[in-house]
Structure formats: C-alpha cells, structure tokens
C-alpha positions as CSV (number, residue, x, y, z in Angstrom):
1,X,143.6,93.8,95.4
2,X,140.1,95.7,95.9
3,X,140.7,98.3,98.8
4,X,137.9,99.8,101.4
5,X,138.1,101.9,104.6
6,X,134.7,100.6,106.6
7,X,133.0,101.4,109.4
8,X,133.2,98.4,111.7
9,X,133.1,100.3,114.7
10,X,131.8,103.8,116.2
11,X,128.1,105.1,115.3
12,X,128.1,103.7,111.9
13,X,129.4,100.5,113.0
14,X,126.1,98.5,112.4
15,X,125.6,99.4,108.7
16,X,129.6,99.6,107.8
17,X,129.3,95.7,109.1
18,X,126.3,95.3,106.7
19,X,128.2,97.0,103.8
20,X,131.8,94.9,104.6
21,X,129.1,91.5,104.4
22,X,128.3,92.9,100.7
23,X,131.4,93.7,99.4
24,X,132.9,90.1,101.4
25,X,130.0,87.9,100.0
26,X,130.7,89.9,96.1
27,X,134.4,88.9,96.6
28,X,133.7,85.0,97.4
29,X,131.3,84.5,94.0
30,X,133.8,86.3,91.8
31,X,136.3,84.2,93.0
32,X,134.1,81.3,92.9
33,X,133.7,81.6,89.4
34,X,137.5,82.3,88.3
35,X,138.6,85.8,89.8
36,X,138.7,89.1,87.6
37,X,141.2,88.9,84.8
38,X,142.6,85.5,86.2
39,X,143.1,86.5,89.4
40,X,141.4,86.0,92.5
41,X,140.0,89.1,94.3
42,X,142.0,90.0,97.4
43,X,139.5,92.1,99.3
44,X,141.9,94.5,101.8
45,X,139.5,96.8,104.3
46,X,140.3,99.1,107.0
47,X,138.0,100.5,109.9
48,X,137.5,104.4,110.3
49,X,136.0,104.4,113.0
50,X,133.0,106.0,111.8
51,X,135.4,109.2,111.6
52,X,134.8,111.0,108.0
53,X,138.5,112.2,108.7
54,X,139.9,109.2,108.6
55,X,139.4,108.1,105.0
56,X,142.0,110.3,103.9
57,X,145.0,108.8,105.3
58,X,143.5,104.9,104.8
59,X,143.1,105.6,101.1
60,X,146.4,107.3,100.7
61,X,148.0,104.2,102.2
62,X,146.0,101.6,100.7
63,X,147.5,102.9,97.1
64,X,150.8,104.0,98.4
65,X,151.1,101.6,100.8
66,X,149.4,98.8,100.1
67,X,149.3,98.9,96.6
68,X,145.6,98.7,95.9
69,X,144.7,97.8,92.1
70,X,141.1,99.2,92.8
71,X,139.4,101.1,95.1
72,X,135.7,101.1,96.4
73,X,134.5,104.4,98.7
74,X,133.7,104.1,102.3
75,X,130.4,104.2,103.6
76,X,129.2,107.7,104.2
77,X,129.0,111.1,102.3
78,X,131.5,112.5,104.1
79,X,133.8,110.2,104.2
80,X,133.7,109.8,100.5
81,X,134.0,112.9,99.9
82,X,137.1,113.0,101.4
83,X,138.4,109.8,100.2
84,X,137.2,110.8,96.6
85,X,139.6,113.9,96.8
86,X,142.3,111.3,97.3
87,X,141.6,109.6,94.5
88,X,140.8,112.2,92.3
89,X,144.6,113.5,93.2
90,X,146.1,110.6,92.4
91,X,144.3,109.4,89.4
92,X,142.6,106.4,90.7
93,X,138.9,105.2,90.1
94,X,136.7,104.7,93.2
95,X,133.2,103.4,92.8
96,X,131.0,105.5,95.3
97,X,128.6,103.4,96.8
98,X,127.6,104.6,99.8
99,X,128.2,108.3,99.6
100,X,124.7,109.1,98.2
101,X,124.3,112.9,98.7
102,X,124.7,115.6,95.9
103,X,128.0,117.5,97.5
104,X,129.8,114.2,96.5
105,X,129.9,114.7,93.2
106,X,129.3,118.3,92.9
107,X,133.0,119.2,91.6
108,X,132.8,117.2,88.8
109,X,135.0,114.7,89.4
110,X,136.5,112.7,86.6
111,X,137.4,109.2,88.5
112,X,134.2,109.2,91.2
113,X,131.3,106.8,89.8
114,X,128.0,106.2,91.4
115,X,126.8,102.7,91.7
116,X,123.4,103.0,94.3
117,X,121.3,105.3,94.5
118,X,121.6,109.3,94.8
119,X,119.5,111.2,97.3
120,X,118.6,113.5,94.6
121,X,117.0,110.4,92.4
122,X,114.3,110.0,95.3
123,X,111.6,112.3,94.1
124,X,111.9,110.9,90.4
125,X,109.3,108.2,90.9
126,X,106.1,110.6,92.1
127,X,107.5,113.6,89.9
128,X,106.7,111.0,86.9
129,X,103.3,109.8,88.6
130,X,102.5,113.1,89.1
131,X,102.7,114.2,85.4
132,X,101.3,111.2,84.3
133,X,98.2,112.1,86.2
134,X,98.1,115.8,85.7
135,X,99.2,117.1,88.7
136,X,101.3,120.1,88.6
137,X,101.2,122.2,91.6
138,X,103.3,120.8,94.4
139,X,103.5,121.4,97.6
140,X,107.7,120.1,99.1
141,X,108.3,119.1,102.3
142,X,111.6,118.7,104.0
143,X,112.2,117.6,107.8
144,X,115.2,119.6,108.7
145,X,118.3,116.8,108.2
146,X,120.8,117.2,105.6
147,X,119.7,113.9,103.7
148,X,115.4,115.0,103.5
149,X,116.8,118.5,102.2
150,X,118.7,117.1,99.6
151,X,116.4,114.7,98.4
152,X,113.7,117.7,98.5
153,X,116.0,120.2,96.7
154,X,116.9,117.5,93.9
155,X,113.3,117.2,93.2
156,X,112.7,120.5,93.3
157,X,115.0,121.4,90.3
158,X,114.0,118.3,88.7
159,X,110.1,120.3,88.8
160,X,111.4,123.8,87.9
161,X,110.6,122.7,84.0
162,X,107.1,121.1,84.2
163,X,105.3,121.9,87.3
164,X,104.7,124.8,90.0
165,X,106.2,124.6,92.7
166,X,104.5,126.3,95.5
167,X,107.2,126.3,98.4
168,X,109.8,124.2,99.7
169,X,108.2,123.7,103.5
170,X,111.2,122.3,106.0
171,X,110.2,121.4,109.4
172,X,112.0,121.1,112.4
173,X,112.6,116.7,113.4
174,X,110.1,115.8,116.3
175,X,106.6,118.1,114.6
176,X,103.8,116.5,115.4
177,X,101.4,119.0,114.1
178,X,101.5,119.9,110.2
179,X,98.1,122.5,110.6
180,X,100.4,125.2,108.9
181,X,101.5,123.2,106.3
182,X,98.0,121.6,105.3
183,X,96.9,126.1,105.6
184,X,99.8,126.5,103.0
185,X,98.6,123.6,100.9
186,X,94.9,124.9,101.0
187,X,95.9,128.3,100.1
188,X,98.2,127.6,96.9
189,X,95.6,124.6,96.0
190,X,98.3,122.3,95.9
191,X,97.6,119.0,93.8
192,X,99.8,116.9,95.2
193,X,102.1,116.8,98.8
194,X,105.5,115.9,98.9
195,X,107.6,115.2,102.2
196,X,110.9,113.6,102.8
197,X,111.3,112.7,106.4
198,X,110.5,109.5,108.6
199,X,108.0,107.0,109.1
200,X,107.7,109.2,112.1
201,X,106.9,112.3,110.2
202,X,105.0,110.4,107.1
203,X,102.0,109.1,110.3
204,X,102.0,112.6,112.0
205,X,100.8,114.2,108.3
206,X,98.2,111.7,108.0
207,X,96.9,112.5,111.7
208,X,96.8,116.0,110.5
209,X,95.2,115.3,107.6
210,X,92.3,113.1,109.2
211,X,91.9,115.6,111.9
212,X,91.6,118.6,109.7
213,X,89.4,116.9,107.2
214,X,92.0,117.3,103.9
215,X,93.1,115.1,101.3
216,X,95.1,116.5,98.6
217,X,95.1,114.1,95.2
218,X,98.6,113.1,95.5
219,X,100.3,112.1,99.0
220,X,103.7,111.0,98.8
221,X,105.9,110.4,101.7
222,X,109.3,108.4,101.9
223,X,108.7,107.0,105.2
224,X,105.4,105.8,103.9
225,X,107.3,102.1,103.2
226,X,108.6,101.8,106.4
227,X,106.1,98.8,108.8
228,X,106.7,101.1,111.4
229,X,104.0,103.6,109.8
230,X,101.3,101.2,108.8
231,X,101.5,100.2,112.7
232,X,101.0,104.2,113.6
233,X,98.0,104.9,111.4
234,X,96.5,101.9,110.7
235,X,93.7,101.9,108.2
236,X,94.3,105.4,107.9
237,X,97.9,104.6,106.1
238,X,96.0,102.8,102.8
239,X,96.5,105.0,99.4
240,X,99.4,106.6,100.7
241,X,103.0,106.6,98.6
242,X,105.7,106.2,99.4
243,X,109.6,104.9,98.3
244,X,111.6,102.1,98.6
245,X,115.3,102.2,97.6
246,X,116.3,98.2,98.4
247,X,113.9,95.3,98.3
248,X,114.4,91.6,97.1
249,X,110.9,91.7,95.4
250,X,112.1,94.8,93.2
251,X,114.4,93.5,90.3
252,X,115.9,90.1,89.3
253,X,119.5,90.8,90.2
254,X,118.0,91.6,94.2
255,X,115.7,88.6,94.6
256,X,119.5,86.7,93.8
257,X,121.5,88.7,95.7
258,X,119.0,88.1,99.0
259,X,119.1,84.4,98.5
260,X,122.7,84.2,98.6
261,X,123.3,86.6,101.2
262,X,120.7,85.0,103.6
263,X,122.1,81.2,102.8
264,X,125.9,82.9,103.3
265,X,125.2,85.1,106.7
266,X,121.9,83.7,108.0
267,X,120.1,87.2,107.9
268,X,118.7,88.9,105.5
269,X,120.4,92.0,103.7
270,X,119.8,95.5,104.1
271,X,120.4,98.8,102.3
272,X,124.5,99.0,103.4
273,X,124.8,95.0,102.2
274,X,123.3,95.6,98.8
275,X,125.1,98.9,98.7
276,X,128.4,97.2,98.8
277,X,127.4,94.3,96.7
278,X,126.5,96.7,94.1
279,X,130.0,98.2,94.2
280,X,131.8,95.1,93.4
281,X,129.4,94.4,90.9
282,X,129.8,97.4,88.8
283,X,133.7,97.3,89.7
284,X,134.1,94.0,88.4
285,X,131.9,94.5,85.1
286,X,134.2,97.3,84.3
287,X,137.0,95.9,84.5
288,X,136.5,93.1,82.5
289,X,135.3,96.0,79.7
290,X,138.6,97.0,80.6
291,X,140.2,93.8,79.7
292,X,143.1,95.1,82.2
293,X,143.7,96.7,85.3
294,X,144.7,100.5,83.5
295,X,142.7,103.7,85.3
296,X,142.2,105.1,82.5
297,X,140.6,101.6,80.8
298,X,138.2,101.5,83.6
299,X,137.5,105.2,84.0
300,X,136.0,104.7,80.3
301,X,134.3,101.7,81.0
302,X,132.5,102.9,83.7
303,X,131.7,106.0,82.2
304,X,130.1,103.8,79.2
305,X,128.4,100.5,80.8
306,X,124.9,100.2,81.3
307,X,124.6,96.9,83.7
308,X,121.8,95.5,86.2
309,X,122.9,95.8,89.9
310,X,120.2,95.1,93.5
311,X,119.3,98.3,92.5
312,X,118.3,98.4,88.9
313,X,120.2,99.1,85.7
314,X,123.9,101.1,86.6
315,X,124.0,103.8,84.1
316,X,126.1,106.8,85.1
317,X,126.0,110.4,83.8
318,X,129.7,111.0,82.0
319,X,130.2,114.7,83.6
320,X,130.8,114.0,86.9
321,X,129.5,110.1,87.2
322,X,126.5,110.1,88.7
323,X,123.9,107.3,89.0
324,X,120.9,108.2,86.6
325,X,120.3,104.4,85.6
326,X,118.6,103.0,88.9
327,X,115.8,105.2,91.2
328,X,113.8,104.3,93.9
329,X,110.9,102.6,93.7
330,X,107.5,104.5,94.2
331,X,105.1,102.0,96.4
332,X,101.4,102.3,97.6
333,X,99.7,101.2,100.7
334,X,97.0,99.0,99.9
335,X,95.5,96.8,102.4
336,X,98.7,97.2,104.6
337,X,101.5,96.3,102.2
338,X,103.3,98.6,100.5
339,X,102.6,97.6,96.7
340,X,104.3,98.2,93.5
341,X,102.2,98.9,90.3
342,X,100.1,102.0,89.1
343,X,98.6,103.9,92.0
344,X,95.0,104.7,92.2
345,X,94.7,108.3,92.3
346,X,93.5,110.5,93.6
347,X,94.2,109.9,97.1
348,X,90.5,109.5,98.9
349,X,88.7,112.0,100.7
350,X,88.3,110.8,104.5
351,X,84.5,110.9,103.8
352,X,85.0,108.2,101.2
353,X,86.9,105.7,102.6
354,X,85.3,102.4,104.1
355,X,87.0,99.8,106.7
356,X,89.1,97.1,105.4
357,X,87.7,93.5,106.3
C-alpha cells in the first residue's frame, strides 16, 4: 500500500485534487503493467483539509494504523515538513513531492527525497545564461512571499562564488512602480536583473522600464511564462526571460505523461498532477532497485538512482536528498511565445526595437 494525506478540500483543495489525479493515474499504469514487485498498487489517501497540522496524525496512522508499505508527502511545505518529521521518527522513506521550499530539507534528513523541483533550483537556468554571456553583476529581486524569497536567496548563494551581487531588492506584493529599483540598478551598473514574483510584478518592471527609458542586458523574470503577462505588455513583453517548471513540450517523459492524463481525466495536467505523477514514478523505480519492500533498500536506492521524471532527470543530493537532477526551464519571449533555445542577448534598448507584423 502507497499512503498520502491530500488536500481535497479547504484553500488548497484545487491543486491537492490535481496532485491526487497524478499519483491515481501513476497507480492505474503500474498496475496496468503488472504492479510493483508482483503486487498491485493499493493507493490509500487521506484529506487534511488544507491544514499543515494535520499531516502529523494522518501519517502516524497510515503506518501504525493502516500499515502503509510506502509513503508519498502531502502537498505543501508545511505540511511536509511536518509529516517528514513523522517519518524521519519512525524510519520510513517519504518521497517529497510537493513540499518544494528549502526549510524542508534543511535538517538533513536521512529518509526525505526530493522528486520535483526545489524553489532554490529556480535561478539555476539565468545564473548559467548569465555566465555564459559574461554578465556578472546582478541585480535580485524578491516580491515579499515566502516562496519569491526563497527562490531569490537560493540563487543568491548559488552567485556568491562567480558573480557580484549588488543587493537582494524585496518589494512589498501589489508595487506597481519599480523607479527605485531601476535608480539602484543604474547606480551599481547592474548587468543583468533578476526578480521572482508574478506575471503581475514581471509586466509592472517592464512598464517601468519603458517609461524610464532603461534596458539592462539581462532581464529575467519568473512570471515572464505566464500568458497572463504577454496580454499586459504586449509587444513590449518580447526578449524577456523567464521560467517554466512543468510543460508537455519540455522533456519526453512530459509530452507522455500529458497524453495520458488528458485521454484519462479529459483536462490537461498542471504543476500539482505532474508533481504527484513524478512521486510515484521515482517511488516505484526505487523500489524495484530495491528488489523488496525494506526502508533501508529504498533509502539507498533513492539516494543512488538517476531516472527521467515530467520534470527532467531525478538525481538527488545524498546529504539531506534534495533534487539537483531536474531545474526549471529558462524560456524567452519571442513573438508572443515563450521559446526554449539560446536567448538573444542582450536584452534591446527601447530605441531599438521595431513592431512585430
């Protein structure tokens, strides 16, 4: 049996349904194809409500009670951290998948593996665009939520080595005016600006930046991917960057995955589906590396395995089991589409662009 606490209902309830239709659409092709070590997958998952303080006591009884064989995280950071510490006490292995920030696996844990992606792997993409072009002064920027400051700070000790950073700039959710950040830029002649934020946020910088006539070589901003920011800016949204974490176009393993998720629930997926789909992949590749159904088998296995998943190839770091195989996916505007590839650098001066036809 492969045990779960999900959100099905409260504020999360949306994307915990999204992550059950993973995991549930994982368990029916395992089975389809024979089961894990002979046996079919018995998929047992309880609602918390959207209540990080309920993972706790649904973990403890799905191994005392229920007698879970293996054990996938709930969706959330919180939640999973809590529900890791259960684990952790009782010597079971739980796959994290949808607990991406860094406080998860910040103790170290020994049983805790990472199968998506990490909010610290999101500025790994432009740091490596950015040294492949020469850039080295940076410029951060953070709106004020716990997952843009994460992602920022990740980046920002994945810089310390190669590059100057010139500031870690966190504004408040809402700004519509970034005039004091594009002063700050000017006066540390930053190369290249980074922001973690919103679609939102990612159209506001680019008003800002039209407005005030400045372009540094190198804009990157996560919400950049997002339709909604193409629709805000218009024309004014080509050469930007941006990141992607889940997309059926990215890798092989996605493009199959979205087929037969669509054909199974009609929709297609979204981030919390592939999420859990990636969980029982990894799960399941372990434990046949296992050969058997012993912790400490699978603990090794997953330590060791290097698989490809929706989000790109699993490869954990052995310390405390953190995803380092898969990133996000850097992506350009060009002509309205968000475009994988090599950018074209630098990013244009407004006095150089011309109209798109």
């Amino acid at each position: 049996m492969v045990g779960a606490a999900v959100s099905r209902t409260g504020a999360q309830g949306e994307f915990g349904a999204d992550y059950a239709r993973g995991l549930e659409l994982w368990r029916d092709q395992v089975n389809a194809a024979g089961g894990l070590l002979g046996r079919r997958v018995e998929l047992r998952l309880f609602d918390d409500g959207s209540q990080a303080v309920n993972a706790g006591p649904l973990y403890q009884r799905l191994m005392r009670e229920e007698k879970a064989d293996l054990l996938i995280g709930p969706y959330g950071s919180a939640a999973t951290l809590i529900a890791a510490s259960e684990a952790e006490r009782a010597r079971r292995v739980m796959i994290n998948a949808a607990g991406p920030a860094s406080a998860v696996h910040s103790r170290e844990p020994k049983y805790l593996f990472q199968s998506s992606l990490p909010y610290a792997s999101y500025g790994t993409g432009v740091l490596q665009i950015a040294a492949d072009n020469g850039y080295r002064r940076l410029l951060i920027l953070a709106r004020d939520d716990g997952a843009s400051r994460d992602m920022a700070q990740g980046m920002q000790r994945a810089a310390q080595r190669d590059f100057a950073v010139q500031g870690l700039e966190v504004y408040r959710p809402g700004t519509t005016d970034f005039s004091l950040q594009v002063k700050k830029a000017r006066e540390v002649d930053a190369e290249a600006w980074i922001a973690f934020g919103d679609a939102n946020d990612a159209a506001e910088m680019v008003k800002t930046f039209k407005r005030l006539n400045y372009a540094p070589q190198l804009f990157f901003a996560r919400g950049v991917s997002h339709p909604r920011f193409v629709r805000l800016v218009g024309q004014d949204a080509e050469w930007s960057l941006g990141s992607i974490d889940f997309d059926p176009r990215l890798v092989p393993a996605a493009r199959v995955f979205a087929l037969a998720y669509a054909e199974k629930w009609k929709v297609a997926p979204t981030l919390p589906a592939a999420e859990g789909y990636a969980a029982g992949t990894v799960l399941a590749a372990a434990v046949r590396a296992a050969g058997s159904l012993d912790q400490e088998r699978i603990r090794a296995a997953l330590a060791e395995i290097e698989i490809a998943t929706v989000f790109g190839d699993y490869k954990v770091a052995p310390e405390n089991g953190v995803q380092i195989g898969a990133k996000p996916q850097v992506v350009q505007i060009r002509k309205g589409r968000p475009e994988q590839g090599n950018p074209l650098l630098p990013y244009p001066q407004w006095d150089e662009r011309a109209l798109i036809r």
